[in-house]
C-alpha positions as CSV (number, residue, x, y, z in Angstrom):
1,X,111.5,137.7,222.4
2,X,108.8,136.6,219.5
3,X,110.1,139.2,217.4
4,X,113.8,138.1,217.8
5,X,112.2,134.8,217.1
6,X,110.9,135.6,214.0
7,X,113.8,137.4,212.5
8,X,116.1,134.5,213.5
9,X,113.5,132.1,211.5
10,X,113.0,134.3,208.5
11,X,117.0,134.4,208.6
12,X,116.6,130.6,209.0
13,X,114.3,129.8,205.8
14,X,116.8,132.6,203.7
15,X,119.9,130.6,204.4
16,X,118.4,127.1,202.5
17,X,117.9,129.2,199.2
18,X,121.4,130.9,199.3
19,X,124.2,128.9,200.0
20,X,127.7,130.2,200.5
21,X,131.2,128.5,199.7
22,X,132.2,129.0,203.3
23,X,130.8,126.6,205.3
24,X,128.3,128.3,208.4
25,X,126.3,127.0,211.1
26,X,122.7,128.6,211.5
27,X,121.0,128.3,214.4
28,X,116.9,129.4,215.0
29,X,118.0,131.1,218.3
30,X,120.8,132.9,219.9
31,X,119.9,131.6,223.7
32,X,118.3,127.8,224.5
33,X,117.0,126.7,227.7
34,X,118.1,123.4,228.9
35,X,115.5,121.1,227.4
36,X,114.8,123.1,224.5
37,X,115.6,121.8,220.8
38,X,118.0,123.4,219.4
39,X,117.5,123.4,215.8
40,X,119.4,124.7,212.7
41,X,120.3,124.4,209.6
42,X,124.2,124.0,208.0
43,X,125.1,124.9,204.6
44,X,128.4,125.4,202.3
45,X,129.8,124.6,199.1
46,X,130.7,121.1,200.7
47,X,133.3,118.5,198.8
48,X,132.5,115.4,200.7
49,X,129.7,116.6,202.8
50,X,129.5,116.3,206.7
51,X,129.5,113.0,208.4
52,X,127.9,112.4,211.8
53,X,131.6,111.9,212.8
54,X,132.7,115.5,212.2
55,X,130.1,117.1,214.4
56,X,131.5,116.9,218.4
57,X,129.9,118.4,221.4
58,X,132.1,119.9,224.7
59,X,131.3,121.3,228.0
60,X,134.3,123.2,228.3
61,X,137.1,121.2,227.1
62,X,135.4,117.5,228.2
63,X,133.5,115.7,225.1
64,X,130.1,115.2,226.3
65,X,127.3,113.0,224.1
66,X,124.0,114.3,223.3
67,X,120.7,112.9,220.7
68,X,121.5,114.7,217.4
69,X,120.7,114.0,214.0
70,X,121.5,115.9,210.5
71,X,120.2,115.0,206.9
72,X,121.0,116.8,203.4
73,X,118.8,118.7,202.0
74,X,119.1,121.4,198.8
75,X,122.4,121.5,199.2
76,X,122.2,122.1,202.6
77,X,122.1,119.7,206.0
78,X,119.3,119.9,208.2
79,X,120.3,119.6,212.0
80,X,118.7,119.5,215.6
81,X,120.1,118.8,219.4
82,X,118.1,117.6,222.1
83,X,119.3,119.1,225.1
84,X,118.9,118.5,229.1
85,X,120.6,120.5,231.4
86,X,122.2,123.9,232.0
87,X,125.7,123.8,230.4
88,X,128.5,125.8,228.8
89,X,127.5,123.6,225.1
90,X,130.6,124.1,222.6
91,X,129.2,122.9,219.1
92,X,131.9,121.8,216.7
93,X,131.9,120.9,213.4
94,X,135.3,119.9,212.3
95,X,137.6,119.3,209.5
96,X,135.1,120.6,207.0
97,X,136.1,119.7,203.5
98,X,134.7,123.0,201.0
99,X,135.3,124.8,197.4
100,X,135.9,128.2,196.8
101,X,136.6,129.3,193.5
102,X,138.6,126.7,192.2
103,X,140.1,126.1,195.4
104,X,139.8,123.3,198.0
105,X,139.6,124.0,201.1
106,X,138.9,122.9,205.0
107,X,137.8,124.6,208.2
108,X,136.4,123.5,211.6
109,X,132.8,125.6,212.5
110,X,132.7,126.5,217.0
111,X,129.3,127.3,217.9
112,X,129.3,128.3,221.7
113,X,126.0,128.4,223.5
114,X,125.0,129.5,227.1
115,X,122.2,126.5,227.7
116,X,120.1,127.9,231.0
117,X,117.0,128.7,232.5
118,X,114.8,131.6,232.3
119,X,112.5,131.9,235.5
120,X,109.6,133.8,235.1
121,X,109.0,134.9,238.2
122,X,111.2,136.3,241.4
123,X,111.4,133.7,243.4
124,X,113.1,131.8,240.2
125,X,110.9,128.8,240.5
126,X,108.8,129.1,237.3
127,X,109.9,128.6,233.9
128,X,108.5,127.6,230.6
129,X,110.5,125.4,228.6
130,X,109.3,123.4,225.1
131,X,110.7,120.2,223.7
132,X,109.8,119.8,220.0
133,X,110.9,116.1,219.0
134,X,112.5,115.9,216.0
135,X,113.7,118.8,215.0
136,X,112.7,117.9,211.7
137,X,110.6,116.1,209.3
138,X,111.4,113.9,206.0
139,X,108.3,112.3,205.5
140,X,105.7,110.8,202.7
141,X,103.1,110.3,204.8
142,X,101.2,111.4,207.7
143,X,103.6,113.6,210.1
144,X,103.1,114.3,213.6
145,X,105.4,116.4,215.9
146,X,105.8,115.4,219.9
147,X,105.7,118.3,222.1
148,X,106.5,118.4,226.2
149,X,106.5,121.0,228.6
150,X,109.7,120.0,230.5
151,X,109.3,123.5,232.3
152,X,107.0,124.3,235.6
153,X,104.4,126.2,234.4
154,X,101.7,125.5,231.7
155,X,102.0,126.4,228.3
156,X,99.3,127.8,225.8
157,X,99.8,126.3,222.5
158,X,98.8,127.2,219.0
159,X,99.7,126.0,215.8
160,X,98.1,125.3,212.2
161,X,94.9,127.8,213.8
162,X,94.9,125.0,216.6
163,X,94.7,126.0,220.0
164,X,96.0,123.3,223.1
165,X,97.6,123.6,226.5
166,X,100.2,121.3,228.2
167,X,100.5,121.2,231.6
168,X,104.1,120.8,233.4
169,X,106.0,117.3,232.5
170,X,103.2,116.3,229.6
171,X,103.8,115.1,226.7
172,X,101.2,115.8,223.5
173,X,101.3,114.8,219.5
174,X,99.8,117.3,217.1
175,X,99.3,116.1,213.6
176,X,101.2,118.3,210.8
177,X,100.0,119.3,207.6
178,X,101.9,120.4,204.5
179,X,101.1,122.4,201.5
180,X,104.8,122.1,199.6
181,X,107.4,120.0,199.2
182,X,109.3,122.2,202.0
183,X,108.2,124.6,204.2
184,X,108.8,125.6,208.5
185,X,105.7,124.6,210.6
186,X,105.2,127.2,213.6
187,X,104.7,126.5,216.6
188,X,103.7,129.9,218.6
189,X,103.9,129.8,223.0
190,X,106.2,132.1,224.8
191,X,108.0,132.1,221.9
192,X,108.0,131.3,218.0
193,X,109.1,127.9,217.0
194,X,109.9,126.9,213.5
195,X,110.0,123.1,212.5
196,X,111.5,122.0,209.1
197,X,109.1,119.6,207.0
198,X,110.0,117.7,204.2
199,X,107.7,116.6,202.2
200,X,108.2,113.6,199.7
201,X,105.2,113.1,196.8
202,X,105.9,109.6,195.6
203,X,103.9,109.6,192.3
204,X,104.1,105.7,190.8
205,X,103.5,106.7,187.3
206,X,106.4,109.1,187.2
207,X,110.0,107.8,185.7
208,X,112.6,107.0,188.2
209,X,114.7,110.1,187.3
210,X,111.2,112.0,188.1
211,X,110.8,110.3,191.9
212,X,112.0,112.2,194.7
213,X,113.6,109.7,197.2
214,X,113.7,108.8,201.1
215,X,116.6,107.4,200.3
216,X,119.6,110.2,200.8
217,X,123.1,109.6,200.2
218,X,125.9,111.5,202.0
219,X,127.9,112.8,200.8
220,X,126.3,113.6,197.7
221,X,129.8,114.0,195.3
222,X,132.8,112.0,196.7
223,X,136.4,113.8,196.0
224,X,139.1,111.4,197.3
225,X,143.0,111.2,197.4
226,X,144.8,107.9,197.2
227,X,148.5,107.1,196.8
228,X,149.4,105.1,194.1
229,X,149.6,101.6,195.2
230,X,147.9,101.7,198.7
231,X,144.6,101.0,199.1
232,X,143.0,103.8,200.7
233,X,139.6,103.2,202.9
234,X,136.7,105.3,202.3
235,X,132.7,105.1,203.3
236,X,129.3,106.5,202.4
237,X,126.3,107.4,204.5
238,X,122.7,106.0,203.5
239,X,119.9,107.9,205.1
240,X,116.6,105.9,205.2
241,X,114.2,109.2,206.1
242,X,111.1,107.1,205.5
243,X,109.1,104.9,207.9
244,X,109.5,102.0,206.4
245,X,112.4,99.8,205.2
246,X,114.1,100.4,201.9
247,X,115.1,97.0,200.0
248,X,117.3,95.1,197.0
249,X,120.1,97.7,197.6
250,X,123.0,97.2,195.0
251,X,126.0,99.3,194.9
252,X,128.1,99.4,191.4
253,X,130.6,101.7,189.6
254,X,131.4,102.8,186.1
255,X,135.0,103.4,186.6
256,X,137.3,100.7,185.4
257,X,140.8,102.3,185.5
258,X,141.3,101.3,189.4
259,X,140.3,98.9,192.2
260,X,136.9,100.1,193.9
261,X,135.6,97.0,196.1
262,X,132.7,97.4,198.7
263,X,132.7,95.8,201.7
264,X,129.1,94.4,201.4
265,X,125.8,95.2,199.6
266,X,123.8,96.6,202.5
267,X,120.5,94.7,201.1
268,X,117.7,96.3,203.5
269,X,118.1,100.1,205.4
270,X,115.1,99.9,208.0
271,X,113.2,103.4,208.3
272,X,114.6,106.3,210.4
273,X,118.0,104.8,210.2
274,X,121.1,104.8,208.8
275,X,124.4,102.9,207.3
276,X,127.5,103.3,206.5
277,X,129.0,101.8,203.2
278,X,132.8,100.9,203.3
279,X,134.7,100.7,200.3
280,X,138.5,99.7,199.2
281,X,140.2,102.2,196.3
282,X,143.4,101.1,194.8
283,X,145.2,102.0,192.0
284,X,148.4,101.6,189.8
285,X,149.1,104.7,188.4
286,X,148.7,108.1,189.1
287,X,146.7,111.0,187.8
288,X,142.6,112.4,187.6
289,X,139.7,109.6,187.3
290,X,136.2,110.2,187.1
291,X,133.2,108.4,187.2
292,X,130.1,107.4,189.0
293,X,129.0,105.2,191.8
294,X,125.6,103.7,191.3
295,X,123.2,102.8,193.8
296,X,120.0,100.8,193.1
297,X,117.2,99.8,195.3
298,X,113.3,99.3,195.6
299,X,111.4,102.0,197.2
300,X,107.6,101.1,196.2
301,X,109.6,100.7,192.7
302,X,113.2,100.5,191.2
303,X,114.8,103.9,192.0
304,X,118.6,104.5,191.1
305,X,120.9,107.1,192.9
306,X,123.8,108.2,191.2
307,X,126.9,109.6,193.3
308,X,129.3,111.6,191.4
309,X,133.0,110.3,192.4
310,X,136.8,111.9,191.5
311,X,139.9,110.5,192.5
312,X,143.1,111.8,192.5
313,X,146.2,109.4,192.7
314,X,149.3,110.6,194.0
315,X,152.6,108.9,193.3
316,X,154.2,106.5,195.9
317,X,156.2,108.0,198.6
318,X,154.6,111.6,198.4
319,X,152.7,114.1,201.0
320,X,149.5,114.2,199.8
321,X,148.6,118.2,198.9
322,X,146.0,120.5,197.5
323,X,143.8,120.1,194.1
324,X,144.1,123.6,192.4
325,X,143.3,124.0,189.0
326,X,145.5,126.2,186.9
327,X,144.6,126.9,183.3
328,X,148.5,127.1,182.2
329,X,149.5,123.9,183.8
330,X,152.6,125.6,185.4
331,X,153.9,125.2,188.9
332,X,155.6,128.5,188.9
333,X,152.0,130.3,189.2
334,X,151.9,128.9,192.6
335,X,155.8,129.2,193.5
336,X,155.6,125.7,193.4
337,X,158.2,123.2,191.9
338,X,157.2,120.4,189.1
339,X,159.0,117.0,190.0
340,X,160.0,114.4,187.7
341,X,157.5,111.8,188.2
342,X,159.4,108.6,188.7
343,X,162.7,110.2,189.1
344,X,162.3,112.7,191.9
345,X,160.6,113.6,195.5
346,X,159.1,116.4,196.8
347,X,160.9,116.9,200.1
348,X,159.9,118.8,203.0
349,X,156.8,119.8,201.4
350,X,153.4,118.6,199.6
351,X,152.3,117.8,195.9
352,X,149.3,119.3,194.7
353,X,147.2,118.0,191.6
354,X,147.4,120.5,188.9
355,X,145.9,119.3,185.9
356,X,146.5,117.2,182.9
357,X,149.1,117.3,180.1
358,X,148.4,115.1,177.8
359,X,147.7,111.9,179.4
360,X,150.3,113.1,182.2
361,X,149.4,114.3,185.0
362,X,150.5,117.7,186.5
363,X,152.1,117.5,190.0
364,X,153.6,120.7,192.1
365,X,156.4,120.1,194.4
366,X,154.7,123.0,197.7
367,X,157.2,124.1,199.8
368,X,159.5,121.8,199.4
369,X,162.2,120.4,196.9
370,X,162.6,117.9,194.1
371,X,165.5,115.7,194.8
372,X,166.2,112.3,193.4
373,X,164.0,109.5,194.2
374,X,165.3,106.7,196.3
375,X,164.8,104.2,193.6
376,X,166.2,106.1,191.1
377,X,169.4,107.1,193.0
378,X,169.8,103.0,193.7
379,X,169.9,102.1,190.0
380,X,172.3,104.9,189.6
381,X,174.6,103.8,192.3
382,X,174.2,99.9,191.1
383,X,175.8,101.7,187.5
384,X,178.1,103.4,189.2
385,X,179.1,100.2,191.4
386,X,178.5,98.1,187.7
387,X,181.7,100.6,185.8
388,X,183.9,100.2,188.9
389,X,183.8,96.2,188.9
390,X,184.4,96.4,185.1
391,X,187.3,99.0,185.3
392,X,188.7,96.9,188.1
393,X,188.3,93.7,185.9
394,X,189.9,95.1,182.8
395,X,192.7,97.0,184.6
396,X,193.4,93.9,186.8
397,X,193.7,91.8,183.4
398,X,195.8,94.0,182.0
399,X,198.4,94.0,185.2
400,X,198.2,90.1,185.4
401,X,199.0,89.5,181.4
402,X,202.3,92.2,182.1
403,X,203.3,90.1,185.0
404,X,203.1,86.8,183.4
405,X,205.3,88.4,180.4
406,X,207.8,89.6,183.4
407,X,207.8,86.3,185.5
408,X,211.8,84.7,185.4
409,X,211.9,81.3,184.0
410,X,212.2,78.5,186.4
411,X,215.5,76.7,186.9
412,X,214.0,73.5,185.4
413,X,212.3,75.6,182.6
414,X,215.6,76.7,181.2
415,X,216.5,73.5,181.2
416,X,213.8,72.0,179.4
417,X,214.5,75.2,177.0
418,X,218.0,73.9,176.3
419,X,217.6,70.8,175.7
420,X,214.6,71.4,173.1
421,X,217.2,74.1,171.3
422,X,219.7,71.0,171.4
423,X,217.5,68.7,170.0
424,X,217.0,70.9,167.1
425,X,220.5,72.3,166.1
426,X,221.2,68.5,166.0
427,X,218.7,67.7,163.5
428,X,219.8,71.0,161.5
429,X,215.9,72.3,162.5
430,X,217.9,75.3,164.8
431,X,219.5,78.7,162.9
432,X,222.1,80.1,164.6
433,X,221.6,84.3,164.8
């Protein structure tokens, strides 16, 4: 069991330093008993990075709630579970936004454990279970780990050339101690536990962009998709990892070609906590925008984190689709269909974001059709309707002038006529024909 331990650990530490585009959960152990911490690691070429949101546990299909926490790390997120009793766990991670290659992609992670327990003896009344709490450590200071039998036998502890034992339902601290900025601090019983320590050196001569912060942000680059004209919602994560409150946060942006409003300057993060940051994007025309979002704040000095940020605008009425780059710019590479922006629709499909041409932005109509826009087929019905009325106004001039030259004179017209062709042959003013 100590040597499955070990390889699972040494697997463990290998995963942090070689991260692949496909997102993957690692877990320390293949079996848990119930009390145990399960503890693990997750890592991928991540877009937005994993919220607490996206990470849902199940005992068979019911949605059960258990103490959990996760924090970034080298491009990585660190992750335990405290659990309690003897269940069919389901772990899932889901909708899991990730790049390969050039592409975008998402995926949902299921992690199925067996959580039981493992009696030592044959009458199945003996067991020896270990609760590390946490799972693991951000720190700047002095760290201790919590440890408690929650099984029914003792348990011979060493650690750090430390020897201790805790009997059954005891609860002991054990001060940790840290050579590197990073490393797994073992624990050794009946079997081998590894706990991941971050260690922060805050040096006060350095420069800000020198300082390793407490202060995480997740996720750590922001890739969104708006429509043109709606605001979209969006949030970040600030992780406070020290034990102490961080102060004077302030929350900018460089880009000035659309709307970005936050909800409210989250002024103090208290330690060991976290908040979310909401934020409004709107903008009036479509296409690629990139820029930064800055956040400031005073962590035994000023400190600045900067979180990379692209947006992609769709135009009004579409079905939001994939960003693929393509060199060439052309739809066709990707049997896709390039709509008029403005003029047509991609029906019974998506539009995916391209590229650039020119100041234009590139967008492929995916399995669907370009048709006319509504807008655009109304102002070419209002012409349409526009030459009738004039046809009908000219034609029904022309018909009324004809008939006027056609009407038959009035009895009292003709007479009025004679008399006026009287008048003049009498005065000599008429020539007779």
């Amino acid at each position: 069991m100590k040597k499955k331990s070990f390889i699972f650990s040494v697997l463990f530490l290998f995963s942090l330093s070689i991260v692949s585009a496909v997102p993957n959960l690692n877990l320390q152990k293949e079996n848990y008993q119930a009390g145990e911490t399960i503890i693990g690691n997750i890592t991928g070429n991540f877009v937005n990075g994993i919220l607490k949101e996206n990470i849902k546990f199940y005992e068979g299909r019911k949605e059960i709630f258990l103490e959990y926490d996760l924090a970034p790390y080298n491009n990585s997120y660190l992750f335990y579970v405290y659990t309690n009793n003897e269940i069919n766990l389901t772990i899932k991670l889901e909708n899991l936004l990730y790049k390969e290659g050039e592409n975008l992609k998402s995926t949902t992670i299921t992690k199925d454990l067996m959580i039981i327990k493992n009696f030592t003896d044959e009458n199945k009344t003996q067991t020896q279970i270990l609760s590390i709490k946490p799972g693991f450590i951000f720190s700047s200071g002095n760290i201790e780990l919590t440890l408690i039998n929650k099984g029914t036998s003792q348990l011979n502890i060493s650690y750090d050339n430390q020897e201790i034992s805790i009997e059954s339902g005891d609860i002991k601290k054990i001060p940790v101690s840290v050579n590197n900025s990073y490393s797994l601090f073992e624990i050794k019983t009946y079997e081998i536990f590894h706990v991941p320590i971050v260690y922060v050196l805050l040096n006060p001569n350095s420069s800000i962009e020198d300082q390793t912060s407490l202060l995480k942000i997740n996720p750590e680059k922001v890739q969104i998709k708006v429509i043109k004209n709606q605001e979209s919602n969006e949030s970040l994560e600030l992780i406070n990892l020290a034990d102490y409150n961080i102060t004077d946060i302030e929350l900018d942006t460089n880009i000035s070609e659309l709307d970005i409003n936050f909800s409210k300057n989250q002024e103090v993060i208290e330690g060991k906590s976290r908040e979310k940051i909401d934020f409004a994007v709107f903008s009036k025309k479509t296409g690629f925008i990139g820029g930064e979002i800055k956040i400031k704040y005073f962590d035994n000095e000023k400190k600045e984190l900067i979180v990379p940020v692209e947006i992609y605008v769709f135009p009004e009425n579409a079905t939001i689709g994939e960003v693929i780059s393509i060199s060439s710019n052309n739809c066709e590479e990707i049997n896709a269909t390039r709509c008029k922006e403005g003029k047509e629709e991609c029906v019974g499909g998506s539009l995916s974001y391209i590229g650039k041409e020119g100041n234009n932005a590139v967008f492929c109509c995916v399995g669907g059709r370009c048709v006319a826009s509504e807008d655009d087929s109304d102002s070419f019905k209002w012409i349409i309707l526009t030459g009738i009325i004039i046809v009908l106004a000219i034609g029904g001039y022309f018909v009324y002038a004809k008939w006027k030259k056609t009407k038959p004179i009035k009895p009292e017209e003709k007479l009025n006529q004679s008399n006026e062709n009287y008048n003049k042959r009498i005065h000599g003013n008429l020539t007779r024909t």
